[in-house]
VOSE-270182 format. One record per atom (N, C-alpha, C, O): z, y, x; residue in three letters; atom name; residue number from 1. Coordinates in Angstrom, 2 decimals. Layout:
<rs>
R       pz       py       px  code  site  pos
R        Z        Y        X   ALA    CA  NUM
...
</rs>
This chain:
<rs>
R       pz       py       px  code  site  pos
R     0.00    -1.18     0.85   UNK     N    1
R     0.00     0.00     0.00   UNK    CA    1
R     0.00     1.23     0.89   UNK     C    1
R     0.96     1.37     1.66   UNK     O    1
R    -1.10     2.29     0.88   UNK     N    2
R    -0.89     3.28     1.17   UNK    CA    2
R     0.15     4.67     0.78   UNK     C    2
R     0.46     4.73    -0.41   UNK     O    2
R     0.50     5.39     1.37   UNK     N    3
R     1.31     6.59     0.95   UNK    CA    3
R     0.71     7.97     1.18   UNK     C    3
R     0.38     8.18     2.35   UNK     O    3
R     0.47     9.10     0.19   UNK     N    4
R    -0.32    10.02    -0.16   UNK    CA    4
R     0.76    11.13     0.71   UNK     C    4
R     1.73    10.54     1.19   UNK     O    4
R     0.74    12.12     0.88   UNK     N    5
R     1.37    12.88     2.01   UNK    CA    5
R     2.33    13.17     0.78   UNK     C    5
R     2.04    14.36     0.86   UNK     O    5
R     3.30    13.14    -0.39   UNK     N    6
R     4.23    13.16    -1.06   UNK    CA    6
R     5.07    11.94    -1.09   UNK     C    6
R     6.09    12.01    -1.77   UNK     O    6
R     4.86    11.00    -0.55   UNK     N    7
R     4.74    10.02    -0.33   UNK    CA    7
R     5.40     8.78    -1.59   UNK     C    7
R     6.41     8.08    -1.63   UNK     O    7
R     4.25     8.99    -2.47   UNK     N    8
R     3.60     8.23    -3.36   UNK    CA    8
R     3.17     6.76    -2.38   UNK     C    8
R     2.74     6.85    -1.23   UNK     O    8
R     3.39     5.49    -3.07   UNK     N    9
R     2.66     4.94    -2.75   UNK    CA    9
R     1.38     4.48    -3.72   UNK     C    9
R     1.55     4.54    -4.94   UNK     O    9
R    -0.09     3.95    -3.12   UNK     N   10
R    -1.31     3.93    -3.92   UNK    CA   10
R    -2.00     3.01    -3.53   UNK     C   10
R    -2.07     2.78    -2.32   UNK     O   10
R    -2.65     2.26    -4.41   UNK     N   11
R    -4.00     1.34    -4.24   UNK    CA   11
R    -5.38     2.12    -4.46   UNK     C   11
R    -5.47     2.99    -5.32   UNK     O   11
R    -6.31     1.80    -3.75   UNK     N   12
R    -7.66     1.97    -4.13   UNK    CA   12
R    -7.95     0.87    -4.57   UNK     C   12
R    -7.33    -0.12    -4.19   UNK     O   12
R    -9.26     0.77    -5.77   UNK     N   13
R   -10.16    -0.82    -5.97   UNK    CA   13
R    -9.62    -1.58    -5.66   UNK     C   13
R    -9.92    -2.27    -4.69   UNK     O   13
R    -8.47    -1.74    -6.46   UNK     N   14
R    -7.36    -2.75    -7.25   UNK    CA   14
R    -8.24    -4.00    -8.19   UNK     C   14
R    -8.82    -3.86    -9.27   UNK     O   14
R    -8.11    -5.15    -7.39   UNK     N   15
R    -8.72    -5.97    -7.94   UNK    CA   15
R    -7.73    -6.41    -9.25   UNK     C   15
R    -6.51    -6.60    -9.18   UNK     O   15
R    -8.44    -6.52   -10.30   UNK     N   16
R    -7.71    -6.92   -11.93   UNK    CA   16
R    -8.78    -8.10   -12.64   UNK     C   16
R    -9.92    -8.06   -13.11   UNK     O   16
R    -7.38    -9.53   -12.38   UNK     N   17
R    -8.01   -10.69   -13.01   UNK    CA   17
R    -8.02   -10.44   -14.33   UNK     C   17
R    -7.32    -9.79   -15.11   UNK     O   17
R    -9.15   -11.24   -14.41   UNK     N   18
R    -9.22   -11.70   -16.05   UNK    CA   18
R    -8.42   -13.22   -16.72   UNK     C   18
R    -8.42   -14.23   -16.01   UNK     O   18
R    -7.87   -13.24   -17.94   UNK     N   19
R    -7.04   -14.06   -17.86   UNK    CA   19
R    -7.05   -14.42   -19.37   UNK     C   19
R    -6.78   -13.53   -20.18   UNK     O   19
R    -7.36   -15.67   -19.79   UNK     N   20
R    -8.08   -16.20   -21.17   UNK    CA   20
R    -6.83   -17.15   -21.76   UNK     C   20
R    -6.41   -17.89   -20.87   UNK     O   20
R    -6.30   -17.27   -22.71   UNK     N   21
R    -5.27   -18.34   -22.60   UNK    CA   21
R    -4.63   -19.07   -21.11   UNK     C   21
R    -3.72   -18.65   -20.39   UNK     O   21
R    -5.03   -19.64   -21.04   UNK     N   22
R    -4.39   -20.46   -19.55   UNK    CA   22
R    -5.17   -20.36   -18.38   UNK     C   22
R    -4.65   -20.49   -17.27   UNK     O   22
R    -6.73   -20.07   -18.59   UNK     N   23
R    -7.65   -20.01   -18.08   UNK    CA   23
R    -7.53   -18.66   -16.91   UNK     C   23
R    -7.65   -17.62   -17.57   UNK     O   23
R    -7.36   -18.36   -15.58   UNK     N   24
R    -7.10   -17.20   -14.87   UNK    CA   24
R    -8.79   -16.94   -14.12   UNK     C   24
R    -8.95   -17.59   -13.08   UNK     O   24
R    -9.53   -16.43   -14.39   UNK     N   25
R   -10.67   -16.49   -13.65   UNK    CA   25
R   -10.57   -15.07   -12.22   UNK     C   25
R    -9.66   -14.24   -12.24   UNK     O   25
R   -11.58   -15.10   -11.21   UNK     N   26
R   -11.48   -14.43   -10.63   UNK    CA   26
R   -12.11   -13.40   -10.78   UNK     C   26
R   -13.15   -13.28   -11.43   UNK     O   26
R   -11.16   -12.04    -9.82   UNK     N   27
R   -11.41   -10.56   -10.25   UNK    CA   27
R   -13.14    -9.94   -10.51   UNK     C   27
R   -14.10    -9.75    -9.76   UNK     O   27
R   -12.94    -9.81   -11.70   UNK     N   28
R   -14.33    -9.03   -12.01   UNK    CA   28
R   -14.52    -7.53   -12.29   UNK     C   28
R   -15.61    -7.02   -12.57   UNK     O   28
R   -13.16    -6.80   -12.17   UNK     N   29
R   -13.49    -5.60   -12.57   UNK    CA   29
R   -12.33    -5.03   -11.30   UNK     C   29
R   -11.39    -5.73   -10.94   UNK     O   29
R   -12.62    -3.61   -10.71   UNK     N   30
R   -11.38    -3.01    -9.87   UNK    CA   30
R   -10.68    -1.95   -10.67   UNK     C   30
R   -11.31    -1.34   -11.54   UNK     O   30
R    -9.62    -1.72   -10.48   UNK     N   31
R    -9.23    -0.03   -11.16   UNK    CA   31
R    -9.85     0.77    -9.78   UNK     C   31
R   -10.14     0.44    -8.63   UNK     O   31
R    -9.86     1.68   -10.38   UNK     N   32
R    -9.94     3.11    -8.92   UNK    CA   32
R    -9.07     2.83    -8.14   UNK     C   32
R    -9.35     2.15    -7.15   UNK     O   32
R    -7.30     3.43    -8.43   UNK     N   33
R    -6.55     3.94    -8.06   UNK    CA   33
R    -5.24     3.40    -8.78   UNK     C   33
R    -5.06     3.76    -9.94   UNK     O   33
R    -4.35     2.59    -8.21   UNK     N   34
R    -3.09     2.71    -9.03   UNK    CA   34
R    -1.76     2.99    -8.01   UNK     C   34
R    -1.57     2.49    -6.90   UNK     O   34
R    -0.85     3.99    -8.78   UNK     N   35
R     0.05     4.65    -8.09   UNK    CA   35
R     1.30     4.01    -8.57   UNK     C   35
R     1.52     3.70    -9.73   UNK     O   35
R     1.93     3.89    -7.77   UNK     N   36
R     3.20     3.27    -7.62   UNK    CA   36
R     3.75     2.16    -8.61   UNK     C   36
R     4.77     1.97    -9.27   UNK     O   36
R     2.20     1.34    -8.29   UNK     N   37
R     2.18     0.30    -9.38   UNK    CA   37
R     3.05     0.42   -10.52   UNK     C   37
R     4.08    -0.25   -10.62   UNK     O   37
R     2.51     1.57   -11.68   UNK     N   38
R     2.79     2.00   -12.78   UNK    CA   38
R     1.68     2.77   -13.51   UNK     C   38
R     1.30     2.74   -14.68   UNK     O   38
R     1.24     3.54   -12.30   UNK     N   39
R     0.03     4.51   -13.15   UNK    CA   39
R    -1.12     3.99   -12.80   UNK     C   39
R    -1.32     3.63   -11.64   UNK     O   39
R    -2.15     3.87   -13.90   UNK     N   40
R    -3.54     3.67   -13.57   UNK    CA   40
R    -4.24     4.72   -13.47   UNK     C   40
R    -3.92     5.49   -14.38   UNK     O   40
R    -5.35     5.31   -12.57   UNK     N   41
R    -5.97     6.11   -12.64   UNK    CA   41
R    -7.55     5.78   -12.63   UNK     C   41
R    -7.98     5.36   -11.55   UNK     O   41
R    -8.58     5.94   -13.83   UNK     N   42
R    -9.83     5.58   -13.61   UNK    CA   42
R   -10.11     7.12   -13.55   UNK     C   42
R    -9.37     7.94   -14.10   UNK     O   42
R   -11.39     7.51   -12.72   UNK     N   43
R   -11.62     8.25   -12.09   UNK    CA   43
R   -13.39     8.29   -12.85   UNK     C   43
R   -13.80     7.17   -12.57   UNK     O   43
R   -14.07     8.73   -13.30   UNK     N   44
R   -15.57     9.46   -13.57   UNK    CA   44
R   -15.91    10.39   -13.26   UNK     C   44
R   -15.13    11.33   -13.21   UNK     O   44
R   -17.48    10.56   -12.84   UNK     N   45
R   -18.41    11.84   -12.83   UNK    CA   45
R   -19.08    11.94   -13.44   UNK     C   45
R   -20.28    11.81   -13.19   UNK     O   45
R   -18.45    12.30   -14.83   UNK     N   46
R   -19.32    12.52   -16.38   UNK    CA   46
R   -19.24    13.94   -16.72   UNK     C   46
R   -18.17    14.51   -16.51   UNK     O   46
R   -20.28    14.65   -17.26   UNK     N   47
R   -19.43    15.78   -17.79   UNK    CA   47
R   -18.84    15.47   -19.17   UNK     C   47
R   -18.02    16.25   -19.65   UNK     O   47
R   -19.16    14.58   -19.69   UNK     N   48
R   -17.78    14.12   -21.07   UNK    CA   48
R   -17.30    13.02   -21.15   UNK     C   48
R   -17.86    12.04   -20.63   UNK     O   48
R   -16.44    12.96   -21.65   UNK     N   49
R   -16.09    11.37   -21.43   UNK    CA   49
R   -16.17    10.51   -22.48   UNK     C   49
R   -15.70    11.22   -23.37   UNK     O   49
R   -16.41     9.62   -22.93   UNK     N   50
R   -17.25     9.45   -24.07   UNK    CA   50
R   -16.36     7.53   -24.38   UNK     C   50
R   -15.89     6.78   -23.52   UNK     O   50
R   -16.44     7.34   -25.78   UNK     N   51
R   -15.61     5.98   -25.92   UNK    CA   51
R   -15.57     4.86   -25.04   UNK     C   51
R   -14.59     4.28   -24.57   UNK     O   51
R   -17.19     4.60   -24.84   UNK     N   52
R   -17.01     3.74   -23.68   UNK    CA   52
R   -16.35     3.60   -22.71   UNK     C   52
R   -16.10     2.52   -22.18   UNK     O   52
R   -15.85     5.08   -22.21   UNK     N   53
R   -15.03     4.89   -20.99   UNK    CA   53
R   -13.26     4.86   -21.00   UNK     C   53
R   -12.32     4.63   -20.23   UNK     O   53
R   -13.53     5.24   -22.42   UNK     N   54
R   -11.87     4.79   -22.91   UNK    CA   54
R   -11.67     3.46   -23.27   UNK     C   54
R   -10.54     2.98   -23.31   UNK     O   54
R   -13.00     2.62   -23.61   UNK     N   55
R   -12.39     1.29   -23.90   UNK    CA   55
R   -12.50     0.84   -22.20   UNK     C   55
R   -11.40     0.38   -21.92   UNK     O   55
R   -13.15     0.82   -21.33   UNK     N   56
R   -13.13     0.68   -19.90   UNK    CA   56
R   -11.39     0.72   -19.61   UNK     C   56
R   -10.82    -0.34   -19.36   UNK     O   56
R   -10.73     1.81   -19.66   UNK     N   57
R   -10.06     2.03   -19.23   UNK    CA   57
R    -8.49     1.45   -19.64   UNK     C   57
R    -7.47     1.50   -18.94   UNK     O   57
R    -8.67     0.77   -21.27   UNK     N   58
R    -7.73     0.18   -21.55   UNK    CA   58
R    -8.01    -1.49   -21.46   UNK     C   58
R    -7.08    -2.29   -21.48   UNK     O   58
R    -9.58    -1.92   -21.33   UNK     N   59
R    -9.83    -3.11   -20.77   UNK    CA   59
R    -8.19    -2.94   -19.55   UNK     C   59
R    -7.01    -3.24   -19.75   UNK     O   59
R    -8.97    -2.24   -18.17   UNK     N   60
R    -8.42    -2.44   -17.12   UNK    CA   60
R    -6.57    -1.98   -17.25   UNK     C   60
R    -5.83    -2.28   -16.31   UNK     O   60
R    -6.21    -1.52   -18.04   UNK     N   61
R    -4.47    -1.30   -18.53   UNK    CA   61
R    -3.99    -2.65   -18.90   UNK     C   61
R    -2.92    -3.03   -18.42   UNK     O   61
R    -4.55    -3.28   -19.57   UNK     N   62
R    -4.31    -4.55   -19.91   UNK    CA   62
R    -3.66    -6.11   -18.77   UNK     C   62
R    -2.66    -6.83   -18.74   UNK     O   62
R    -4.92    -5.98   -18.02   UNK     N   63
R    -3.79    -6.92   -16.58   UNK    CA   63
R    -3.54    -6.09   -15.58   UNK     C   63
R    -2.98    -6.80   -14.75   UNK     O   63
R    -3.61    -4.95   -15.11   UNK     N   64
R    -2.94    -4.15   -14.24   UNK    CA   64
R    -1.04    -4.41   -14.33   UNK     C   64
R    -0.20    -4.63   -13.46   UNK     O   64
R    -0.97    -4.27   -15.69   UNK     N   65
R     0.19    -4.32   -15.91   UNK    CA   65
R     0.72    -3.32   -15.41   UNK     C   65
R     1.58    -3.43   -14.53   UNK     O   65
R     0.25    -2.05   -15.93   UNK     N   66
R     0.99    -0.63   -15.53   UNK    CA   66
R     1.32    -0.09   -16.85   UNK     C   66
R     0.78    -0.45   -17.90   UNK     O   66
R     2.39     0.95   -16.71   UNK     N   67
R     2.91     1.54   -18.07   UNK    CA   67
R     2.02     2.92   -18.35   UNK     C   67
R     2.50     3.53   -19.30   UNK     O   67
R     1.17     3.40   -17.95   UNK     N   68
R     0.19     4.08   -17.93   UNK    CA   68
R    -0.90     4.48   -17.27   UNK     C   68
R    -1.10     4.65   -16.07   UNK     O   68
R    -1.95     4.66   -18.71   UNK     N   69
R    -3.27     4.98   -17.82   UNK    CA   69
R    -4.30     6.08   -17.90   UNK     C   69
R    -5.08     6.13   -18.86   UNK     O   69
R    -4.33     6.96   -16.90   UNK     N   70
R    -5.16     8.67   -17.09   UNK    CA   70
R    -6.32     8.11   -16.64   UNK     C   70
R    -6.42     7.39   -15.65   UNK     O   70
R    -7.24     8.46   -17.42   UNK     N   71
R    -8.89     8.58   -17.27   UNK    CA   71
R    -9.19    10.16   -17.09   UNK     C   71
R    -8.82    11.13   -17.76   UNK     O   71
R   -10.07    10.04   -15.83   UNK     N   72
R   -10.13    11.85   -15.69   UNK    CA   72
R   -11.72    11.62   -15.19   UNK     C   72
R   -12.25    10.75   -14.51   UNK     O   72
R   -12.35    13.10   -16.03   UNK     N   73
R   -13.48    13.18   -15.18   UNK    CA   73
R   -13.27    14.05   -14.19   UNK     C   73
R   -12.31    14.80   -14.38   UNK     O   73
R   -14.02    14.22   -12.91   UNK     N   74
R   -14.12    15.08   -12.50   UNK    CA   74
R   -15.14    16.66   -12.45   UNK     C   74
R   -14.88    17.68   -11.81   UNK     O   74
R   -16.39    16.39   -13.41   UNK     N   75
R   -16.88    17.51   -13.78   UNK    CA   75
R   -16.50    18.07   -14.71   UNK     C   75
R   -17.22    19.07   -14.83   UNK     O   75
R   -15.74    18.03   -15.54   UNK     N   76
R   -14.91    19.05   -16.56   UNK    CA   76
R   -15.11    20.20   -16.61   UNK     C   76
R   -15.76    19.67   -17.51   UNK     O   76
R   -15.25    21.30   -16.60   UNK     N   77
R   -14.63    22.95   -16.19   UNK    CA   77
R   -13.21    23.22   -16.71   UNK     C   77
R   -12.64    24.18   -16.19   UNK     O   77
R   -12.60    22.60   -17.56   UNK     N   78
R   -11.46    22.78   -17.69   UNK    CA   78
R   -10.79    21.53   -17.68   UNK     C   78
R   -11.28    20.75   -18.50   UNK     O   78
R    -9.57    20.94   -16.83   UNK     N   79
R    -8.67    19.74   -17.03   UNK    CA   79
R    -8.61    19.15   -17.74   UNK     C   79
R    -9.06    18.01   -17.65   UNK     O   79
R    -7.78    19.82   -19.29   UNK     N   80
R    -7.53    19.56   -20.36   UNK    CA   80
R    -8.65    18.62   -21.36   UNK     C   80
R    -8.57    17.67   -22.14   UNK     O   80
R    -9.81    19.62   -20.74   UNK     N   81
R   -10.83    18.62   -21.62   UNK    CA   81
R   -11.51    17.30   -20.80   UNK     C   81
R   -12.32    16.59   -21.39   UNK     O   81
R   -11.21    17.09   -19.72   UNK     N   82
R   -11.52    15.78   -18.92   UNK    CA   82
R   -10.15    15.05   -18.48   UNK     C   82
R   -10.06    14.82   -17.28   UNK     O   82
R    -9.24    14.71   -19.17   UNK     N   83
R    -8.11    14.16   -19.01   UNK    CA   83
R    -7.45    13.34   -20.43   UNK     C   83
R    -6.72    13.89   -21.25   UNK     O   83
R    -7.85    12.05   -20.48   UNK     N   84
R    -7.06    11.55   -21.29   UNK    CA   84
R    -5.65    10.58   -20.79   UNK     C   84
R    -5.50    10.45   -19.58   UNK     O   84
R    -4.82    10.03   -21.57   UNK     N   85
R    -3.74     9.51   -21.31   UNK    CA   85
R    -3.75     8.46   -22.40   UNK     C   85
R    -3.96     8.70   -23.59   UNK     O   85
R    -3.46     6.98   -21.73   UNK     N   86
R    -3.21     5.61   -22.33   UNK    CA   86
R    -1.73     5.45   -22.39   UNK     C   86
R    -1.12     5.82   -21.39   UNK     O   86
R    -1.01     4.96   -23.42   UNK     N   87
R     0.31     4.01   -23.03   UNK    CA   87
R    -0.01     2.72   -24.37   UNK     C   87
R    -0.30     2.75   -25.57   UNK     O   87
R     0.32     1.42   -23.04   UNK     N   88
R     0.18     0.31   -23.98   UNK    CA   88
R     1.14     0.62   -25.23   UNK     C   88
R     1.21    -0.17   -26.17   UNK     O   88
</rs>
């Protein structure tokens, strides 16, 4: 685990199994970013962010097993409107 100069610790391309009844297959999807194995962070360069990438993002909340998850774009012009927030 890395530590961010606050010293957060963080994953990049966090591998997240998929997992069917009993069945555990291997990792097919990464998160971006997860911080102190609690927060998920998926990360886009959309200028909107659009359903698809909210169901993306609670796919990957699901076996992360974090208590929250921010989807942010980064072309926004304002934060507010490129920032959503998941809690299972």
């Amino acid at each position: 685990m890395l530590k961010n100069h606050a010293g957060l610790g963080f994953q990049r391309q966090v591998p997240l199994p998929i997992v069917h009844e009993d069945l555990r297959l291997s990792p097919a999807c990464c998160a971006d970013i997860i911080v102190e194995r609690s927060t998920l962070l998926e990360l886009k360069s959309v200028q909107q962010l659009l359903p698809v990438h909210e169901a993306q993002t609670l796919t990957y909340l699901r076996p992360s097993n974090c208590q929250i998850a921010l989807l942010m774009t980064l072309d926004a012009v304002m934060l507010k409107d490129g920032l959503r927030r998941f809690i299972p």
